[in-house]
C-alpha positions in Angstrom: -17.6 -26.7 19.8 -20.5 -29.4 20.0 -24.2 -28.6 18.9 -26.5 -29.6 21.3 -30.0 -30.3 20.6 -32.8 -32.3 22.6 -32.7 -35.3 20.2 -30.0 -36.9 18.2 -30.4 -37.4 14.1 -33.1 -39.4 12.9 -35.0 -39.4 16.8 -38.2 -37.2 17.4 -40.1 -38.7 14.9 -43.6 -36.7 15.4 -45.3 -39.4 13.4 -44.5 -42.0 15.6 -46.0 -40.3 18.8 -49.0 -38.8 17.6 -51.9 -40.4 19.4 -55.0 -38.9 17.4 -57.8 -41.5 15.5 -56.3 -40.9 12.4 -52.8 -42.6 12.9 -54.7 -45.7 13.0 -53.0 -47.8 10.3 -56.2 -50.1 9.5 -58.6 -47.1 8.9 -55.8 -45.1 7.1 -55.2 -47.9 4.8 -59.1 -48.2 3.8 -58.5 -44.6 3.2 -56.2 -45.6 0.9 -57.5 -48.3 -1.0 -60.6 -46.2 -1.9 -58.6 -43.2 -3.0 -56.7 -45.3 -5.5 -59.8 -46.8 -7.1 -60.6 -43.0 -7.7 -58.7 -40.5 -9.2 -59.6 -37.8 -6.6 -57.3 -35.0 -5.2 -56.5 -35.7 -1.6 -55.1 -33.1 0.3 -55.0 -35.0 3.6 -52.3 -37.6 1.4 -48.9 -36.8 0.9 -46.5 -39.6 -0.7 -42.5 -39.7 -0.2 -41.3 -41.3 -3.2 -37.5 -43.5 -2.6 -35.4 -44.6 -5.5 -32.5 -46.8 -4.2 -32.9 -45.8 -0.6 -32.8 -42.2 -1.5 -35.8 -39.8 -0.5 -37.1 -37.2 -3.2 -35.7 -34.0 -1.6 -35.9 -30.2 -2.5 -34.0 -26.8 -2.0 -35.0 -23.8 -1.2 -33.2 -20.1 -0.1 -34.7 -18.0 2.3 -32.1 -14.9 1.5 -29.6 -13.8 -0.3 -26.5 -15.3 0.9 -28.3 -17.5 3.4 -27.6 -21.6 3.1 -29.9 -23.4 1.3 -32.2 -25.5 3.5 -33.4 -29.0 2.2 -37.2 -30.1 2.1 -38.5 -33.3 1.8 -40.3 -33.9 -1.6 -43.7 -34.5 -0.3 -46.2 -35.2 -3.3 -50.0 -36.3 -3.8 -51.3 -39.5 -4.7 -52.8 -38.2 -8.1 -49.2 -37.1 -8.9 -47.6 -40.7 -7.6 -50.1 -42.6 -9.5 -49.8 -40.1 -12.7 -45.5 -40.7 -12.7 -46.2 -44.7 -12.0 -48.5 -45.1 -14.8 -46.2 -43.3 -17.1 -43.5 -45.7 -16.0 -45.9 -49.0 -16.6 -46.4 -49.7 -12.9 -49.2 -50.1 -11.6 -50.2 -48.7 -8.3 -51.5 -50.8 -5.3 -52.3 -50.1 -1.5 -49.4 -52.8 -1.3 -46.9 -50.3 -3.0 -46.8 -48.4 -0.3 -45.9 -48.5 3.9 -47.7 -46.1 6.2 -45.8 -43.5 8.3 -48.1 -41.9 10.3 -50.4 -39.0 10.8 -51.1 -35.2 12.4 -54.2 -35.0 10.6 -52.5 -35.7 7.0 -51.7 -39.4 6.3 -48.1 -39.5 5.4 -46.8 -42.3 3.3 -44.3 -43.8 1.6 -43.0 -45.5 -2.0 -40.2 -47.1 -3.0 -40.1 -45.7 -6.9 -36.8 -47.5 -8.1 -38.4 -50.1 -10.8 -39.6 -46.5 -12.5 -37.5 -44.8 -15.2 -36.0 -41.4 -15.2 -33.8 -40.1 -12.2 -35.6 -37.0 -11.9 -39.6 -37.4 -10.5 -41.2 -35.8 -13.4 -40.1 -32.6 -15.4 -39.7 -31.2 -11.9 -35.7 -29.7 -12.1 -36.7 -28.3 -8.6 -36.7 -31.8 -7.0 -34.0 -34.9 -6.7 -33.5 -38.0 -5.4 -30.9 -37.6 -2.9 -28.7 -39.9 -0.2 -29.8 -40.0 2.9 -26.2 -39.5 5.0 -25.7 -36.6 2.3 -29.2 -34.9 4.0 -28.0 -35.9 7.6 -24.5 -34.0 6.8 -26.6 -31.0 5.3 -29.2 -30.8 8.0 -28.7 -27.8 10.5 -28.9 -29.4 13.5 -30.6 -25.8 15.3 -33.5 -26.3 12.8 -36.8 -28.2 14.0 -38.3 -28.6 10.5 -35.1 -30.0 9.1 -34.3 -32.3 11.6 -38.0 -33.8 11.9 -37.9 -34.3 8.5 -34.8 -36.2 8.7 -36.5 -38.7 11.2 -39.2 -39.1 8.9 -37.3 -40.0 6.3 -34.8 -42.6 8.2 -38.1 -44.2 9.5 -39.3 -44.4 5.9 -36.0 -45.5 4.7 -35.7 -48.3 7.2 -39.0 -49.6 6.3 -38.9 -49.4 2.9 -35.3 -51.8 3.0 -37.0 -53.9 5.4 -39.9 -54.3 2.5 -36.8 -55.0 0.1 -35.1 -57.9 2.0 -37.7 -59.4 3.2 -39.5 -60.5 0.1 -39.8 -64.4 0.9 -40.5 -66.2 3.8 -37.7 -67.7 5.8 -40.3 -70.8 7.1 -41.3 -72.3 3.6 -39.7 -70.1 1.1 -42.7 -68.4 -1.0 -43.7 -64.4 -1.0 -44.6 -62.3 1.6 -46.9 -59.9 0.8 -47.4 -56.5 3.4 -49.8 -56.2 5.4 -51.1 -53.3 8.0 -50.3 -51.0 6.3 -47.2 -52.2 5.7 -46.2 -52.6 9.2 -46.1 -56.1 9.1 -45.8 -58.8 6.6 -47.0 -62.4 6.1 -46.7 -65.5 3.9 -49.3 -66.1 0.7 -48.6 -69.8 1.5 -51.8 -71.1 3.1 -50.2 -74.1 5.3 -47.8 -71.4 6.8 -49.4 -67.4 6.7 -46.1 -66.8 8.8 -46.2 -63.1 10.4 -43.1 -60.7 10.3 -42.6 -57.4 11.9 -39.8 -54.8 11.4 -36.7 -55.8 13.9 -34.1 -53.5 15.2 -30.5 -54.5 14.9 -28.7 -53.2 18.3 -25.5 -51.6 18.1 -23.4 -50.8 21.4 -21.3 -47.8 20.9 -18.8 -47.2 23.6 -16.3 -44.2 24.7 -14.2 -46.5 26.8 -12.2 -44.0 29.8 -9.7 -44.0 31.5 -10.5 -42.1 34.7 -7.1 -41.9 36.3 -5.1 -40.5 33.5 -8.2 -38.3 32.3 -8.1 -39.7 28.8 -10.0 -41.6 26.4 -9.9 -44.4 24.0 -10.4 -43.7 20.0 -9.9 -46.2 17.5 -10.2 -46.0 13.6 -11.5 -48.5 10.4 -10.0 -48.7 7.2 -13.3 -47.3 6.2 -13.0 -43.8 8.2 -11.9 -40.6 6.1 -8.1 -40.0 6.7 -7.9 -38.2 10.5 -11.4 -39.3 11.7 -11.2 -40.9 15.1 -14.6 -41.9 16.6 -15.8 -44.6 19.7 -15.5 -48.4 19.3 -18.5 -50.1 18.4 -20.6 -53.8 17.9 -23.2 -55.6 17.6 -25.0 -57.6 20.4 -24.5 -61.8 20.4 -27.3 -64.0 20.9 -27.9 -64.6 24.8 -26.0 -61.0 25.7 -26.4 -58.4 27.8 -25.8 -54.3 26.3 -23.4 -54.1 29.5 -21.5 -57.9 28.5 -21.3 -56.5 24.4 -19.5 -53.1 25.5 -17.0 -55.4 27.3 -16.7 -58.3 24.8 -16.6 -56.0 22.3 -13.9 -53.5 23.4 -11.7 -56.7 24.8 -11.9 -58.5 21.1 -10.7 -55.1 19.6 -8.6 -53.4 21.4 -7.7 -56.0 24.4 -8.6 -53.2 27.2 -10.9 -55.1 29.7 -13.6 -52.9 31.0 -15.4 -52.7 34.8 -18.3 -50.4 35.0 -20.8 -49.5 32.2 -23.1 -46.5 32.2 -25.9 -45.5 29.8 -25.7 -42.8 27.9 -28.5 -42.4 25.4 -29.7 -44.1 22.1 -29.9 -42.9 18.5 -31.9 -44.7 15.8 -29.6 -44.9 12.8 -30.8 -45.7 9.0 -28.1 -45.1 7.1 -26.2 -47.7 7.7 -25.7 -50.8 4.9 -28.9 -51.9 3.4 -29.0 -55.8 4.7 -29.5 -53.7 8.4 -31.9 -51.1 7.5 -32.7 -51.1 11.2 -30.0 -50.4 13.9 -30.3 -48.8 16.7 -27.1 -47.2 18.4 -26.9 -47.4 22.3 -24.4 -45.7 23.7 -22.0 -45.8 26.8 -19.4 -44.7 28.7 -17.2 -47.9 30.3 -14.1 -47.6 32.6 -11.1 -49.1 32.0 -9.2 -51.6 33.8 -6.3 -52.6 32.0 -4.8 -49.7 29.4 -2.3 -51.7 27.1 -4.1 -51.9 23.8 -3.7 -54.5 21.5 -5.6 -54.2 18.0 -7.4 -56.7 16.0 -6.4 -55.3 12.9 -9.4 -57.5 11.3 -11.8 -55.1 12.6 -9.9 -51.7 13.2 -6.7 -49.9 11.6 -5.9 -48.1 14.9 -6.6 -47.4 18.1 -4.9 -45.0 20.9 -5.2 -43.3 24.0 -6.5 -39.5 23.6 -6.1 -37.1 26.1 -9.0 -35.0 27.0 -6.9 -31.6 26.0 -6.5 -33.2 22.6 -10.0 -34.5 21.9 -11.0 -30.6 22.8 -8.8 -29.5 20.2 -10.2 -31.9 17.5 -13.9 -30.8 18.6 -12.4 -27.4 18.3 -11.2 -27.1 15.1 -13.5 -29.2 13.7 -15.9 -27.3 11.4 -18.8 -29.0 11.5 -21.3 -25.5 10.9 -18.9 -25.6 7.3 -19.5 -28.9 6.3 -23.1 -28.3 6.9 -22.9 -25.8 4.8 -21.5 -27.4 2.5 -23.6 -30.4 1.9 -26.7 -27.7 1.9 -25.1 -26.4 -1.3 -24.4 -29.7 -2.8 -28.2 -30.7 -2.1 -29.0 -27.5 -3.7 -27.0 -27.8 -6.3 -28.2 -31.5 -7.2 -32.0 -30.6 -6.9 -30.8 -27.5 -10.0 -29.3 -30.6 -11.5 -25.6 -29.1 -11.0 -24.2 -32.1 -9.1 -20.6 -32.1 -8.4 -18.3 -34.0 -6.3 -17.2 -32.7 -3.0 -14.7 -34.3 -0.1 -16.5 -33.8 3.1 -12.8 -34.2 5.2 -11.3 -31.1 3.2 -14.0 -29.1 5.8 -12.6 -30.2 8.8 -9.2 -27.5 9.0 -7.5 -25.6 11.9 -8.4 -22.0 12.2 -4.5 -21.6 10.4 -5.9 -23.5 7.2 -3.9 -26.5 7.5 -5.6 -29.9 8.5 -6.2 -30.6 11.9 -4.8 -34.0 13.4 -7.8 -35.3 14.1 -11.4 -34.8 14.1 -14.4 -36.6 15.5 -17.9 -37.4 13.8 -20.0 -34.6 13.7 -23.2 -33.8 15.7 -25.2 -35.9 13.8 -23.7 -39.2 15.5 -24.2 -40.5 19.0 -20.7 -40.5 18.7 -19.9 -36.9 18.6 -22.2 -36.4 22.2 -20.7 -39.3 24.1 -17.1 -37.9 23.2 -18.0 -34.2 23.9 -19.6 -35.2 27.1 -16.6 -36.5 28.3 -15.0 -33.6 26.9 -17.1 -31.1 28.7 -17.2 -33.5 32.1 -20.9 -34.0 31.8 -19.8 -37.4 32.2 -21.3 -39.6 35.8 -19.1 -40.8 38.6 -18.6 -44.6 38.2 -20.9 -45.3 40.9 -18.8 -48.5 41.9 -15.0 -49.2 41.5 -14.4 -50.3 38.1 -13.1 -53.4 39.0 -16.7 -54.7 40.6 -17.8 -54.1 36.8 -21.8 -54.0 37.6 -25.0 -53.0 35.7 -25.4 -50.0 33.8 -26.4 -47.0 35.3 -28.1 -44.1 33.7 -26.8 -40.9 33.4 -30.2 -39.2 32.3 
């Protein structure tokens, strides 16, 4: 069955909607500067320390028998500046990119130049991948899944901060500023301005309406069985509506009418030279239903009846896999790390591997397929073959 929650993975952020005085980055970042010329405690700072893209991360049980739930590893600036010092770095108000505020400051650190893999002596804390904290994260738990969108809106500005080290006007350094927010050129003759961009990414569950089924498709990448929605990026000088057909007709050569808007999902995880993409997703009638793939960009795609798609969601065992993952995080943070194959969780109830299965809750993905699945999917207002505007569905 699909989870259903209020926001997808990585949305919700409370630190990006919190309107009080102190979320002001200027006077946050004065805050800042002062507490690092002195060697204070400051219990309205908290640091998230990032090696490689990875956010420090703990474990904890709440009962015997219970899954582990992971924590972010929050820690104070005393404690950053005592681990950077030991590593030879120095730290600087320019070491680190504001997230926000509910009365603490919240920042974060990118701590890869520093030495050991564990922060400290601390066996209690590890650095951990972000999709492996998406894939543990119960999706019916607030604290978990706000801390997950803190950390992919950390994460995206941290690789923004990584590869965008040198002006693309005149070639010299820039250097952040606002808090990190922003960055600009040292050069004098240029003091060029750059802000963090987001990378649009259509995401599509292309139907056919009159013989109630839907279009999957596959990459080389994929695990072996996982069948998810075709996907692309937006061209220069195009419309979301105009990619979702381009995009589908390049691929799969189905040519699509009507477009409507699903929802949108921020999404950090993906590779780090697009630390910033943000998935919009659809739901686009068909008008022509012989496929022909590009096998450049996909290794399959086929029509899916809606009786089979319920299977896969079905017997997919998404609440395992969670589970799993929770242990592995758990297990990492102990320092027991040990290798596990996500796509051995996904079995029919008879123990045997299910045909197919379809990304889990944590993707956009997962709720445009299921609300097909389910039929909480909107009339095309207009015949198909009129192919108008998007039209909202929310």
């Amino acid at each position: 069955m699909s989870a259903h929650f209020q926001v997808h993975s990585f949305a919700g952020n409370p630190l990006r909607t919190h309107n009080s005085k102190p979320d002001d980055p200027s006077s946050a970042l004065q805050t800042l500067k002062n507490l690092i010329l002195e060697d204070t405690h400051a219990p309205n700072l908290k640091v998230l320390p990032f090696r490689k893209g990875r956010p420090l991360a703990s474990s904890s049980v709440s009962a015997a028998g219970s899954t582990p739930v992971w924590h972010l590893g929050w820690i104070s600036l005393v404690d950053c500046k005592d681990f950077l010092m030991k590593s030879g770095i120095i730290l600087g108000e320019d070491s680190l990119v504001y997230l926000g505020s509910d009365g603490i400051s919240y920042w974060a650190i990118d701590v890869s130049a520093a030495g050991d893999d564990m922060f400290g002596n601390e066996r209690s804390f590890c650095f951990v991948e972000l999709r492996t904290l998406m894939v543990a994260t119960d999706w019916a738990h607030s604290q978990t899944m706000t801390d997950l969108a803190i950390a992919g809106h950390a994460r995206a500005l941290l690789e923004w901060h990584s590869i965008s080290r040198f002006c693309g006007c005149c070639g010299e350094r820039m250097l952040p500023i606002d808090a990190g927010r922003r960055k600009q050129c040292v050069n004098e003759m240029c003091k060029k301005k750059i802000y963090p961009r987001v990378d649009p990414v259509v995401i599509m569950l292309v139907i056919d309406k009159a013989n109630d089924r839907a279009l999957l498709s596959r990459q080389s990448r994929f695990v072996p069985r996982m069948w998810s929605c075709l996907a692309g990026f937006i061209e220069p000088g195009e419309s979301l509506e105009e990619a979702v057909r381009r995009e589908t007709w390049e691929e799969t050569g189905i040519e699509v009418g009507e477009v409507i808007y699903h929802s949108s999902q921020p999404w950090p995880v993906g590779p780090s030279s697009m630390p910033c993409q943000l998935m919009v997703g659809f739901f686009a009638y068909a008008k022509s239903f012989e496929i022909h793939v590009d096998k450049e960009e996909l290794e399959d795609a086929q029509w899916h009846s809606r009786e089979d798609v319920k299977k896969a969601l079905t017997f997919a065992e998404y609440e395992k896999a969670q589970r799993t993952a929770a242990v592995k995080v758990d297990q990492m943070c102990k320092g027991v790390e040990k290798g596990q194959n996500f796509s051995s969780d996904f079995n029919v109830e008879s123990g045997e591997l299910a045909p197919m299965f379809i990304p889990g809750p944590f993707a956009i993905a997962h709720h445009l397929i299921s609300s097909w699945v389910n039929q909480a999917v909107p009339d095309d207002t207009e015949s198909p073959s009129q192919g108008s505007s998007s039209t909202s569905n929310l």
